[in-house]
NULO-491469 format. One record per atom (N, C-alpha, C): x, z, y; residue in one letter. Coordinates in steps of 0.2 Angstrom, whole numbers, padded with zeros to 4 digits, always signed. Layout:
XZYA ...
% end
This chain:
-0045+0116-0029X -0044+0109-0027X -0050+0105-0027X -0053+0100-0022X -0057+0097-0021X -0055+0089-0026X -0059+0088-0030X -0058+0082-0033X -0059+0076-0029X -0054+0072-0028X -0054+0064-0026X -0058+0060-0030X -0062+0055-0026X -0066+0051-0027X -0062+0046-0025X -0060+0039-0030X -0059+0033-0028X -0061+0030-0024X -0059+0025-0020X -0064+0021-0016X -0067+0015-0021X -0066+0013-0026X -0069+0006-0029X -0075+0012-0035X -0076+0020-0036X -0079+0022-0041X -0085+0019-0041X -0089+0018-0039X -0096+0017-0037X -0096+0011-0039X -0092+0006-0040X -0092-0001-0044X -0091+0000-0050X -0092+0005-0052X -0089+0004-0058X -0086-0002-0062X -0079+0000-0061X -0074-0006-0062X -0073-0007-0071X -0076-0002-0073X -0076-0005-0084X -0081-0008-0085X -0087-0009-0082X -0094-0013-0083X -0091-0019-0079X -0090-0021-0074X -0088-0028-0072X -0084-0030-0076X -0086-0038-0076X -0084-0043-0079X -0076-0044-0078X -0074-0046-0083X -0067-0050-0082X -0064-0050-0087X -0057-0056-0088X -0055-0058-0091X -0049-0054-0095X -0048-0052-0103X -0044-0051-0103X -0038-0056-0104X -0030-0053-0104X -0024-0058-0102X -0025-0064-0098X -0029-0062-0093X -0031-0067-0085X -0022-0067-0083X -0022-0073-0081X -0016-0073-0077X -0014-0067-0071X -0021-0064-0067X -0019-0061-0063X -0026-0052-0066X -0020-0048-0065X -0023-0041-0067X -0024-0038-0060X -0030-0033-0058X -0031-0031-0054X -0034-0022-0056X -0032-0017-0053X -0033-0010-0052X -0034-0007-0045X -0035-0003-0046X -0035+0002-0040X -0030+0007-0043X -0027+0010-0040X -0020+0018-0040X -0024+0022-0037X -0022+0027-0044X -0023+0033-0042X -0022+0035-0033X -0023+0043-0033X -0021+0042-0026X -0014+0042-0023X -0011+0038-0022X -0002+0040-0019X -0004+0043-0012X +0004+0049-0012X +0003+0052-0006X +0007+0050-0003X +0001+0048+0004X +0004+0045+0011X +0003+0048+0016X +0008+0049+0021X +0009+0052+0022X +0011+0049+0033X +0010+0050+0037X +0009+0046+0043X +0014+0049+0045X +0019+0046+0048X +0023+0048+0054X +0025+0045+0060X +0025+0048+0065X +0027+0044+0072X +0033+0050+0076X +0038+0047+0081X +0041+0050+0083X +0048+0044+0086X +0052+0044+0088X +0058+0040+0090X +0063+0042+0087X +0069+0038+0088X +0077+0038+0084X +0078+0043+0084X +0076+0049+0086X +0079+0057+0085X +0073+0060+0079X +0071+0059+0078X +0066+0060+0069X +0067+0055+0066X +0069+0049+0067X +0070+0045+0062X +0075+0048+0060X +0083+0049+0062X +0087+0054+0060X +0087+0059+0056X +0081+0065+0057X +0081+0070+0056X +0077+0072+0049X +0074+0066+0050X +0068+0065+0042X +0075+0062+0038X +0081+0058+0038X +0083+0057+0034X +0083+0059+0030X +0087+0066+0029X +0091+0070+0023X +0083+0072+0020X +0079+0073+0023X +0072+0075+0018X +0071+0067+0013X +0072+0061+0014X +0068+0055+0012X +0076+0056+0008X +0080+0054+0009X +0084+0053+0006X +0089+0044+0007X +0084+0043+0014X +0085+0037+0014X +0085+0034+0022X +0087+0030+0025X +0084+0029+0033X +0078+0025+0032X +0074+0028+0038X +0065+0025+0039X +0069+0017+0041X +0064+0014+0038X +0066+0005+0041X +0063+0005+0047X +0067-0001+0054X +0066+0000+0059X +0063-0009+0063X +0061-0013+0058X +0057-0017+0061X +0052-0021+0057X +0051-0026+0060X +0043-0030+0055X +0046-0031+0049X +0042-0031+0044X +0043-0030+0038X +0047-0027+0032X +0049-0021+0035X +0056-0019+0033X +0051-0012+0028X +0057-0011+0023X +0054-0005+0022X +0058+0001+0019X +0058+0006+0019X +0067+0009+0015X +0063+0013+0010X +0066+0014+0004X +0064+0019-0005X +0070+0021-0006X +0070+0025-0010X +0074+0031-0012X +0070+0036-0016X +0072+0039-0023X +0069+0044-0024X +0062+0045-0025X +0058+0040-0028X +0053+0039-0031X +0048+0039-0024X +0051+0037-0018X +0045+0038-0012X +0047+0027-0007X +0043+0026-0005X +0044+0021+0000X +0041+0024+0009X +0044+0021+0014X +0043+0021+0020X +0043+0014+0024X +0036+0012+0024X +0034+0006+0028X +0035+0008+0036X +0036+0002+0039X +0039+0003+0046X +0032-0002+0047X +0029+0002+0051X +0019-0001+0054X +0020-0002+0063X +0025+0000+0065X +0024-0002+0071X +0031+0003+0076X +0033+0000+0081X +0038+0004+0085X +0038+0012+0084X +0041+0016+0082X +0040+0024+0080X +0035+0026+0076X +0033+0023+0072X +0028+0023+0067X +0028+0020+0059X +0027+0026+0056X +0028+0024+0048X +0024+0027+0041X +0023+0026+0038X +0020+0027+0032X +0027+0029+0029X +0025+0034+0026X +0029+0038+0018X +0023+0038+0012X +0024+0034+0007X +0021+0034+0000X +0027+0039-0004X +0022+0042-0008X +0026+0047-0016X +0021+0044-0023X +0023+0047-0027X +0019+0049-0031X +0013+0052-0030X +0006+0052-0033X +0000+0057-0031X +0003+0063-0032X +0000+0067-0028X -0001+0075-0028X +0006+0079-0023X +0010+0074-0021X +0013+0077-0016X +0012+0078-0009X +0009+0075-0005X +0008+0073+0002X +0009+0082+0004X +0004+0088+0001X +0005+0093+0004X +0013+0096+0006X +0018+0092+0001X +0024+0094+0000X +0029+0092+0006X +0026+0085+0006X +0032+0080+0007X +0029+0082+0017X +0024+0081+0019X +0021+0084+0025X +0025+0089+0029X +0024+0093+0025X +0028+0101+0027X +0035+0100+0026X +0039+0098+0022X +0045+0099+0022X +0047+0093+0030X +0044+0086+0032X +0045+0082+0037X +0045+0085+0045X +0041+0091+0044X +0036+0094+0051X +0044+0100+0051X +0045+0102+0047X +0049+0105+0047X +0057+0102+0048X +0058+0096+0046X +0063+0093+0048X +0063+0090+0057X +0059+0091+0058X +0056+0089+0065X +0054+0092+0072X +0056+0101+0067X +0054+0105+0072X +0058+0103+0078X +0056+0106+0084X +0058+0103+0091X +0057+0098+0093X +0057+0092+0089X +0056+0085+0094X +0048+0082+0094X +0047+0079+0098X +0041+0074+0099X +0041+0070+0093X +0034+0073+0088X +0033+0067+0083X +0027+0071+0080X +0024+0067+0077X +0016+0069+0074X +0016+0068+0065X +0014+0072+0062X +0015+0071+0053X +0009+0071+0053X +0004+0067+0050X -0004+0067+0047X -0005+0065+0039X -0009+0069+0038X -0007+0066+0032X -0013+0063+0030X -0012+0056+0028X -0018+0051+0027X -0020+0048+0020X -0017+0054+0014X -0020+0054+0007X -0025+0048+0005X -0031+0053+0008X -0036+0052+0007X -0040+0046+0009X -0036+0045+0016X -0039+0039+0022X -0039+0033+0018X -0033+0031+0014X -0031+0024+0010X -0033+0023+0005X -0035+0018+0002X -0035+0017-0005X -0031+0011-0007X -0029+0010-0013X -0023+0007-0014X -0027+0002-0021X -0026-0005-0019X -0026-0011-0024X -0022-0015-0026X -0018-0017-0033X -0014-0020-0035X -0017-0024-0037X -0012-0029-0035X -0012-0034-0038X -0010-0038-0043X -0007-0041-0048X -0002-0043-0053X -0004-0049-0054X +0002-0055-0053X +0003-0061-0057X +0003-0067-0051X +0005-0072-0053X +0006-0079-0052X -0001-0079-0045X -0004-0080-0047X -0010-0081-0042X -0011-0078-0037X -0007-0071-0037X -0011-0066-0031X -0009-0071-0024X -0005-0073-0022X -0002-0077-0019X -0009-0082-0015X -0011-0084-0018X -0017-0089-0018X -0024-0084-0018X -0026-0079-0020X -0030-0074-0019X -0029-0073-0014X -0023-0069-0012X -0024-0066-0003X -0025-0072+0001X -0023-0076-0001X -0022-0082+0007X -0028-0084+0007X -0035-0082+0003X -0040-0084+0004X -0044-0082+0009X -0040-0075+0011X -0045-0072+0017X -0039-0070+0022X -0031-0071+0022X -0027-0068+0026X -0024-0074+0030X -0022-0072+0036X -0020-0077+0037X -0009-0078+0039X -0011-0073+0035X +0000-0073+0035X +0003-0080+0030X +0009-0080+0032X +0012-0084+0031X +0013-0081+0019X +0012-0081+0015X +0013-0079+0012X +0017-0082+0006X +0021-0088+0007X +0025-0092+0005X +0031-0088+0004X +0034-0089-0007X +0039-0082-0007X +0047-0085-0004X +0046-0091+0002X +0052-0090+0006X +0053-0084+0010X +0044-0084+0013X +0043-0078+0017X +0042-0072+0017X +0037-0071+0012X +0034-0065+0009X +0037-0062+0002X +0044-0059+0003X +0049-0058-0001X +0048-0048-0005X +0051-0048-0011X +0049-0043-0013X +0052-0036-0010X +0049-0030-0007X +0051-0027-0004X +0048-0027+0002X +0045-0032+0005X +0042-0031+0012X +0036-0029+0011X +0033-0027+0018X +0028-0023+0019X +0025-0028+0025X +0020-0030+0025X +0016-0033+0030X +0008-0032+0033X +0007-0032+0039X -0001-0028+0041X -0004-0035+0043X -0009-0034+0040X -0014-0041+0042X -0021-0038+0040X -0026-0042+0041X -0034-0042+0041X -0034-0047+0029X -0039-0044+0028X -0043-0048+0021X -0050-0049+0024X -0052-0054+0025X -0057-0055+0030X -0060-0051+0035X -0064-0047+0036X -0064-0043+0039X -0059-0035+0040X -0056-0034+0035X -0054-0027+0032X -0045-0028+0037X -0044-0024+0037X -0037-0022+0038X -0034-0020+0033X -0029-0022+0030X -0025-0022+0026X -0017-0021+0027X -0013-0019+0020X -0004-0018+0022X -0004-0017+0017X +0000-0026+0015X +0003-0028+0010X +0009-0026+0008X +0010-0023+0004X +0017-0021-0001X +0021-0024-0005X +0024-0030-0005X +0028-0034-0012X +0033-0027-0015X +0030-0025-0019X +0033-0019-0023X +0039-0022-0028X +0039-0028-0032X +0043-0029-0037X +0042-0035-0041X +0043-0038-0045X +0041-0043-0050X +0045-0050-0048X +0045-0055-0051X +0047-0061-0051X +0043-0069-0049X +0043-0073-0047X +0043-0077-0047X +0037-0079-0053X +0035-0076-0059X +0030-0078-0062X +0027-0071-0063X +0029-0067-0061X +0023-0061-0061X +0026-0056-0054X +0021-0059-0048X +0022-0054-0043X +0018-0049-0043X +0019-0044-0041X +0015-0035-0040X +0017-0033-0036X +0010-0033-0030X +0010-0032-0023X +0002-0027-0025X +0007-0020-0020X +0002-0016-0018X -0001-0017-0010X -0009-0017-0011X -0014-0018-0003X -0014-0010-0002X -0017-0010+0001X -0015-0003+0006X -0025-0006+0010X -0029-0001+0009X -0033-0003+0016X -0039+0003+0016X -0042+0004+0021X -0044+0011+0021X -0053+0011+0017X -0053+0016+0014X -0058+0018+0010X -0064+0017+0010X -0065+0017+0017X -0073+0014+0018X -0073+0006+0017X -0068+0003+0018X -0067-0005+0015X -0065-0006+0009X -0066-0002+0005X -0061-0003-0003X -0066-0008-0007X -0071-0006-0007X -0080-0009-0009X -0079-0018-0008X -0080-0018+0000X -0080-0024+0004X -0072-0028+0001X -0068-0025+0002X -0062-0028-0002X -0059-0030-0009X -0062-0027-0011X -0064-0026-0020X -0066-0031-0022X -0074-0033-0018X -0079-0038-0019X -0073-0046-0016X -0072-0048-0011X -0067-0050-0008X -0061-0055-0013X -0057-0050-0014X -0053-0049-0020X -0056-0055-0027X -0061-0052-0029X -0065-0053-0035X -0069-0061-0034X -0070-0062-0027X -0073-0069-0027X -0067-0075-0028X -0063-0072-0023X -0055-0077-0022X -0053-0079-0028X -0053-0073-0031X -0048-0074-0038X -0052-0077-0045X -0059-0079-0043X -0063-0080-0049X -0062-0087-0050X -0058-0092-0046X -0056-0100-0049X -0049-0102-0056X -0045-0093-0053X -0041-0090-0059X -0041-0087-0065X -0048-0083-0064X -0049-0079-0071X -0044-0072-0066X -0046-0067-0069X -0043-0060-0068X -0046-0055-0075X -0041-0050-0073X -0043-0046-0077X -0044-0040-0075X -0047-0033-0076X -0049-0028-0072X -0047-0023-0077X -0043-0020-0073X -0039-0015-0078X -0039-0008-0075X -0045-0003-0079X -0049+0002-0077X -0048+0009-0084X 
% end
C-alpha cells in the first residue's frame, strides 16, 4: 500500500503557532474515502440499497446513513464520504450496483483534502474569503455548499454542533491545502485558534 501524504504535511502543523483552548480548533482529517458519482434517477435508485440511504437531489442537500454522507454537487452528480480506508470498497460495490446503466464511479481519495473547523468564529473565518450567504438562518447543519476560499474552490460541510460550537468540514483539492491552510490562519488570527495536530 502506497503511504498517503497530507496535503497541510509540509506545514508542519505541531511547530505553528497557536492558541491553546482558542475559541476556534482547526485540523486537517485524516484521509476520508470519497468517492465521485455521476449518472441519473435510475442510479440514483440503484446505489440506494448499497448507501443505505437516497442520494440527495438538490442545492445543499445531503443524505447519511451508516457512517457514510452523500453531497449532491450538481444535477446527476455526488460525492460519497466513509470513513478512511474504504473508497476501494464502497467504489466496487457502487459500479456493481450500476451495472448497465449510464454513470461514472471515480474515486477521488486522494484528489481532496479535508479541513475542519470547530467553534463560534468559523462563521466569521470563512466569510472572510467566501462569498456565501453563511448566516445560521441559512447555512444550517447538515448542508453542504460549493463556493471559492479566495482563490481555492471549496465544499463546505455543516457536519453537527450547535449554535456555540459549530463543526464544519472544507472539502478542497490538494494542491490548495497549503494556500487554504495559510488563508484559514490569517482570517482566524483576530480570534485566536488552536492547531490540533
Amino acid at each position: 500500500m502506497v503511504e498517503r501524504i497530507a496535503g497541510t504535511t509540509h506545514l508542519n502543523l505541531k511547530a505553528r503557532p497557536s492558541t491553546k483552548g482558542a475559541q476556534l480548533r482547526m485540523l486537517e482529517r485524516p484521509f476520508k474515502a470519497k468517492v465521485g458519482l455521476r449518472g441519473g434517477s435510475d442510479v440514483a435508485r440503484a446505489v440506494e440499497p448499497v448507501l443505505g440511504f437516497a442520494l440527495p437531489q438538490g442545492v445543499g442537500q445531503t443524505g447519511s446513513g451508516s457512517g457514510a454522507h452523500a453531497f449532491w454537487i450538481g444535477p446527476d452528480d455526488w460525492i460519497i464520504v466513509y470513513e478512511p480506508g474504504r473508497e476501494a470498497q464502497i467504489a466496487q460495490a457502487l459500479r456493481e450496483a450500476c451495472q448497465g446503466l449510464h454513470h461514472a464511479v471515480i474515486d477521488i481519495t486522494e484528489r481532496m483534502t479535508t479541513i475542519c473547523l470547530e467553534g463560534q468564529p468559523l462563521r466569521q473565518v470563512l466569510a472572510a474569503g467566501c462569498p456565501l450567504d453563511l448566516h445560521p438562518r441559512v447555512f444550517k447543519p447538515g448542508m453542504v455548499l460549493q463556493s471559492h476560499l479566495g482563490k481555492a474552490n471549496v465544499i463546505l460541510h455543516y457536519v453537527a454542533g450547535n449554535a456555540d460550537r459549530p463543526f464544519v468540514d472544507l472539502y478542497t483539492n490538494r494542491s490548495f491545502a497549503d494556500y487554504v491552510w495559510k488563508y484559514l490562519e490569517t482570517a482566524a488570527r483576530e480570534f485566536g485558534y488552536e492547531i490540533v495536530a
